[in-house]
C-alpha positions in Angstrom: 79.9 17.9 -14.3 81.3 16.2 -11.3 85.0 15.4 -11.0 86.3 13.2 -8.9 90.1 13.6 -7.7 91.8 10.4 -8.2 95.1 8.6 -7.5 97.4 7.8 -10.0 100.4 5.7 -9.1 103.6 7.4 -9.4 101.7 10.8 -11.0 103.0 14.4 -10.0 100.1 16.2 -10.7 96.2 15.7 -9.5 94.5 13.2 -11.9 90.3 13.6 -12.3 88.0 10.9 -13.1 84.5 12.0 -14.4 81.6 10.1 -17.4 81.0 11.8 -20.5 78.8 10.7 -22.9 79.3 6.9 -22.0 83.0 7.4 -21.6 85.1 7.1 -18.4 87.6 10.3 -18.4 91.0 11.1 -17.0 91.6 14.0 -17.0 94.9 16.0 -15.9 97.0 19.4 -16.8 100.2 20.2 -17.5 100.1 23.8 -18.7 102.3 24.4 -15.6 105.2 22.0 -15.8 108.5 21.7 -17.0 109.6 19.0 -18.7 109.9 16.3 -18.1 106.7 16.0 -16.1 104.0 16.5 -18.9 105.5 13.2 -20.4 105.8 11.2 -17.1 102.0 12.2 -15.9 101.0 10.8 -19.1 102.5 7.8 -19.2 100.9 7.1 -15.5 97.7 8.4 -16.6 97.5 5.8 -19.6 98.2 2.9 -17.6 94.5 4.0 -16.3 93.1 3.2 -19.7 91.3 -0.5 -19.0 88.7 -0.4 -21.9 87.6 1.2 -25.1 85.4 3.4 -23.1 88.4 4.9 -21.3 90.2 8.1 -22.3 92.7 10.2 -21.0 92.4 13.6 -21.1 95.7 15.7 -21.2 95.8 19.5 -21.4 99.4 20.7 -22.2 101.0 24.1 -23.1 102.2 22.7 -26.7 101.6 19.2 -28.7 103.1 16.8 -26.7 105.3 15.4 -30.5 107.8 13.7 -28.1 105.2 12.0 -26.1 103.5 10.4 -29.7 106.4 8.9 -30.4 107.3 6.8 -27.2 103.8 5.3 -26.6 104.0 4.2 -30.2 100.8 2.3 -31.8 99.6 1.2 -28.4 97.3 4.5 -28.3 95.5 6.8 -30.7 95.6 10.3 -29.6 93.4 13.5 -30.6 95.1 16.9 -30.7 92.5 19.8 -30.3 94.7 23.7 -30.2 92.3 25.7 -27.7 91.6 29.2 -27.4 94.3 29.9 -25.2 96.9 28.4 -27.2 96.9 25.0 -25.2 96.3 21.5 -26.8 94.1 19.3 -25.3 94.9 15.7 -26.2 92.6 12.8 -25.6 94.2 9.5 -25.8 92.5 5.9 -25.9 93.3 2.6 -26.7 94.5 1.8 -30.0 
């Protein structure tokens, strides 16, 4: 699958845009930061989200609880726990 490296405005960390089964993806990770960059690359990296076809892709080094509760009801978020013991959270539109 093709990525493409996009800009995100006022994002730390390098932001991918790629399709997946009819959806538009961003996709970033933040396994390496400190906080609190996960939470601000996140916040940038929703303002990308135009559409019900668009999700953001975040891959983190623990569940991201703080981050649920400032974006509020404005997005719905999946939590998957992978292998290596980060979450990968894919957020849309709610």
């Amino acid at each position: 699958m093709y990525k493409e490296k996009v800009e995100v405005p006022r994002a730390t960390l390098d932001f991918f845009k790629y399709e997946e089964d009819g959806l538009t993806c961003y996709e970033f990770n933040a396994t390496k930061c400190s906080p609190p960059e996960p939470m601000v690359n996140a916040i940038s990296g929703l303002q990308m989200l135009k559409s019900e076809n668009d999700r953001l892709v975040g891959i983190f080094f623990h569940e991201p609880a703080p981050l649920y509760d400032r974006i509020g009801s404005d997005y719905a978020h999946e939590a998957t726990e992978l292998e290596n013991g980060n979450f990968k959270i894919v957020f849309k539109l709610a």
